[in-house]
N, C-alpha and C positions, 0 to 999 in steps of 0.2 A: 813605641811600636813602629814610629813612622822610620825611626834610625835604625832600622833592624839591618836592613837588606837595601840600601839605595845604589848602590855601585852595578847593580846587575837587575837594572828596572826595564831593562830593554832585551830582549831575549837576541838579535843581532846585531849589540851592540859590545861583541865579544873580540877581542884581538885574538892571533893566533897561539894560546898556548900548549902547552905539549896535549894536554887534556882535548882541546879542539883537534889540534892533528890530530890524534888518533880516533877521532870522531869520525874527520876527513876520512882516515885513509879504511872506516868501515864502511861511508859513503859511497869512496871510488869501487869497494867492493860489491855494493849493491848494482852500481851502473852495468858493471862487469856483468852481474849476473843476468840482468836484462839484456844486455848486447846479445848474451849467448843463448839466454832461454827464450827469447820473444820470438822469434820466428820457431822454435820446434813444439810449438803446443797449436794445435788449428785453434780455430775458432771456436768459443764457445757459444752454448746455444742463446747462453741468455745476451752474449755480446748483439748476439744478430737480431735478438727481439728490444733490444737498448739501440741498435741503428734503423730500425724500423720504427721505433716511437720517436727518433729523430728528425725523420722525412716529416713527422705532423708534428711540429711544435705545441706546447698547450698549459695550461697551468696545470693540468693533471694530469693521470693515468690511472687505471682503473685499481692498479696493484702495484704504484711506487708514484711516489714525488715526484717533482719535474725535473730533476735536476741532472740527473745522467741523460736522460733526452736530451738538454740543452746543449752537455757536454758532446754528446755524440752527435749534435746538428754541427758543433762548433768544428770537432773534427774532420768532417764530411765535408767543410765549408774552407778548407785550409789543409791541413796537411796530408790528410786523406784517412784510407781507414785499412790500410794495410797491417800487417800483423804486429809492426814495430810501432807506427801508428797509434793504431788502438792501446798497446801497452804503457806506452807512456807516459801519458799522465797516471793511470796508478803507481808506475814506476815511481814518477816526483810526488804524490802522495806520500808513500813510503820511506822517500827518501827526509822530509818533512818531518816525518811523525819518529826516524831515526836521529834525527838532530834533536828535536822538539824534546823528546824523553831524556839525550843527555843533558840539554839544558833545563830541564824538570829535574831532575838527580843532582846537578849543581844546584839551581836554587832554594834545595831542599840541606844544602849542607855538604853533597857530596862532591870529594876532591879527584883525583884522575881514575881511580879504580871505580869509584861511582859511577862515572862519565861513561868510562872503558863499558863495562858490564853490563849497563842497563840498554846504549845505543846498542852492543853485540848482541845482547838478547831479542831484539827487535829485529836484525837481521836474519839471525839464525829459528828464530820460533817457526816452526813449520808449517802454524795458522795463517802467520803472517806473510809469509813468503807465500802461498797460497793464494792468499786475498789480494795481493797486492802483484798479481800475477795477470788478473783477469781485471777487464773491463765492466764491475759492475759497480754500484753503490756499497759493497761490503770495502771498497780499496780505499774511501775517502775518510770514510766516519773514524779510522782512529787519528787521523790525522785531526781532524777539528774536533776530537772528546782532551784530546792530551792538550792541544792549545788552548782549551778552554781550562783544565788543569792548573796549568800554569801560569794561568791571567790571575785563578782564584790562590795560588798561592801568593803570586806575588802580592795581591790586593792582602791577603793576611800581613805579608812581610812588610809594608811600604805602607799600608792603610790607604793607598791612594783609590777614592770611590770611582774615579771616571772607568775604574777596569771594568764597570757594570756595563758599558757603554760596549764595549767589544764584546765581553761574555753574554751579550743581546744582540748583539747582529751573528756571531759565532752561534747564535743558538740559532737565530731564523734562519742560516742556510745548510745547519744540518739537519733543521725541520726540513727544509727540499731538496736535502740528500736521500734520509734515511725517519722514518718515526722514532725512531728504534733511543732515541735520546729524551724521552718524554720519560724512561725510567732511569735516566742519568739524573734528570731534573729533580724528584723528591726527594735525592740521598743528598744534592746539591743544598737543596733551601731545607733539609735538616740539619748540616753540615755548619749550616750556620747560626739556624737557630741555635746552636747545642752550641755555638762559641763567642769570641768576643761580637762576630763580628756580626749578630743579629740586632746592631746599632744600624747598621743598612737601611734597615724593613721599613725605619723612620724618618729617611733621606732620601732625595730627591736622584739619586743619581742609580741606585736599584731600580725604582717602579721606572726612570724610564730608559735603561735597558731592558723592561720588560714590554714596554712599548714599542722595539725597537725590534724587539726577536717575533712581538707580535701583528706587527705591518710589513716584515718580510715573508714570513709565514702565513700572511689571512690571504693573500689568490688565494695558493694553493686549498685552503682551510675554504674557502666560498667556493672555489670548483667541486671540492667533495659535497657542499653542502647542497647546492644545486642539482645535483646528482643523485642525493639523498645518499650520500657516504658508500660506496662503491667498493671503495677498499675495506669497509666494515662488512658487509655483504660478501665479500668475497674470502676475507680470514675466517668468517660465521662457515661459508661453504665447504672452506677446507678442513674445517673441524669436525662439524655433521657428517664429513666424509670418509672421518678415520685416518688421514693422512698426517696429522698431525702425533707429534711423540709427548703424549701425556706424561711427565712425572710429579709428582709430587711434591711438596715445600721442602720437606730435608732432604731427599733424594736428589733433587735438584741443586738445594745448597752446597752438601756432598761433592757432585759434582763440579762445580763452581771453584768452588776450595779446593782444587783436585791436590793429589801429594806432589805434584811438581810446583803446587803453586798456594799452599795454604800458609807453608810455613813461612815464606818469605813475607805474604799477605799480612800476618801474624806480626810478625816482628817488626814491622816495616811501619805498621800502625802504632804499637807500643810505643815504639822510639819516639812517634809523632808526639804520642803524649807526653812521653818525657820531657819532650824538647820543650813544653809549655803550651801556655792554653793558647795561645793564637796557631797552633803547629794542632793542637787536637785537631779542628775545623777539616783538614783534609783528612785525618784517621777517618770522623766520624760521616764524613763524606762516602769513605769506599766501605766501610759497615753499612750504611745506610740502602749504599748500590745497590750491594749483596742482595741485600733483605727484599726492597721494590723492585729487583729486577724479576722476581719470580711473578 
């Protein structure tokens, strides 16, 4: 297992091949589209409520992490908070998380049209381009769900445990990005239980990346608590209020698996399994997603 995949244990530790170029040159395409889209969209509203939780620094907020405040004091503190400003760091989010995913495609086996397809997809997905438009906590999180991806494949391919050690600081600071990764985490540790590599659970180098994601993450977790959980109080409010869009476990699933995106889901898992039982581990990861994200 350890001699599966050693050559490519470092994710920028890539020379320039045709494969990277044209990674490159979907990169310079994204930058392009910032240059030109950043200044024609005003201000969003929640950008202005994310510069205003900046002015009070804090380990909490009553309805998000700390983490974009931080980001928006950092801004405010240095480059300013002009339109291009503000954009740009989701900009190099995105630009991140379009690298990150071809080198997730390669490390999974795939060769240039891998590389080509999956970074293009990340560019052109209209979610994405979206999210990674505005200044808020939706532009960072796929940037650290896909790095965290890739640490776990590699640690399949390479068997190396210290990757517990990054996918534990990787988890404490998208806990103070976004919550929203506490349903990434059950598909993750059944992902493993269901494979080789549920050999972890009984070494030293799992529990303390889980120590590690959880004294990044306990302020923020002691500010809610002192507060008597605020952000629970206030998703409880917008429920009781009707605001929220109820559906259902297969409706939702449905959903999820939408037809631009079930088949590929589909197949993409298979082949994991094909590939053999240390390759199930990420299939039964994004099964597992599916299922806890509802």
């Amino acid at each position: 297992m350890k001699g599966t995949a050693t050559s490519h244990s470092n994710p920028f530790r890539y020379r320039l091949t045709p494969s990277m170029a044209a990674v490159s040159c979907i990169v310079l395409a994204r930058i392009a589209i910032y240059l030109v889209a950043a200044p024609n969209y005003g201000y969003f509203r929640d950008e202005m409520y994310y510069l205003a939780c900046g002015e009070h620094p804090a380990w909490g907020y009553i309805d998000q992490p700390p983490l974009i405040a931080w980001m928006a004091w950092l801004l405010e503190h240095t480059i300013g908070v002009s339109l291009y400003a503000m954009r740009l760091l989701p900009m190099l989010a995105d630009v991140g998380c379009i690298v990150m995913t071809a080198l997730l495609a390669r490390k999974l086996g795939g060769g240039f049209w891998a590389m080509l397809l999956s970074s293009l997809a990340v560019l052109v997905a209209p979610i994405s381009l979206t999210l990674s438009q505005l200044f808020t906590m939706n532009a960072f999180d796929p940037l650290l769900w896909i790095w965290i991806a890739w640490l776990l494949v590699d640690l399949v391919q390479t068997g190396k445990e210290r990757n517990w050690l990054w996918i534990g600081v990787l988890t404490g600071l998208t806990l103070l990005n976004k919550y929203g990764v506490l349903f990434l985490l059950p598909g993750l540790i059944a992902g493993v239980a269901f494979s080789q590599l549920r050999r972890s659970f009984v070494r030293p180098w799992f529990w303390t990346g889980c120590v590690l994601a959880t004294v990044i993450s306990l302020p923020n977790f002691l500010w809610q608590f002192h507060r008597d959980f605020p952000f629970v109080q206030m998703v409880s409010s917008v429920r009781k209020a009707g605001r929220d869009v109820m559906v259902a476990p297969l409706p939702y699933l449905a959903q999820e698996l939408s037809l631009r995106f079930w088949s590929s889901w589909l197949c993409g898992s298979l082949s994991l399994r094909r590939a053999g039982g240390t390759h199930f581990c990420f299939g039964a990861l994004s099964a597992c997603w599916a299922a806890c994200s509802y």
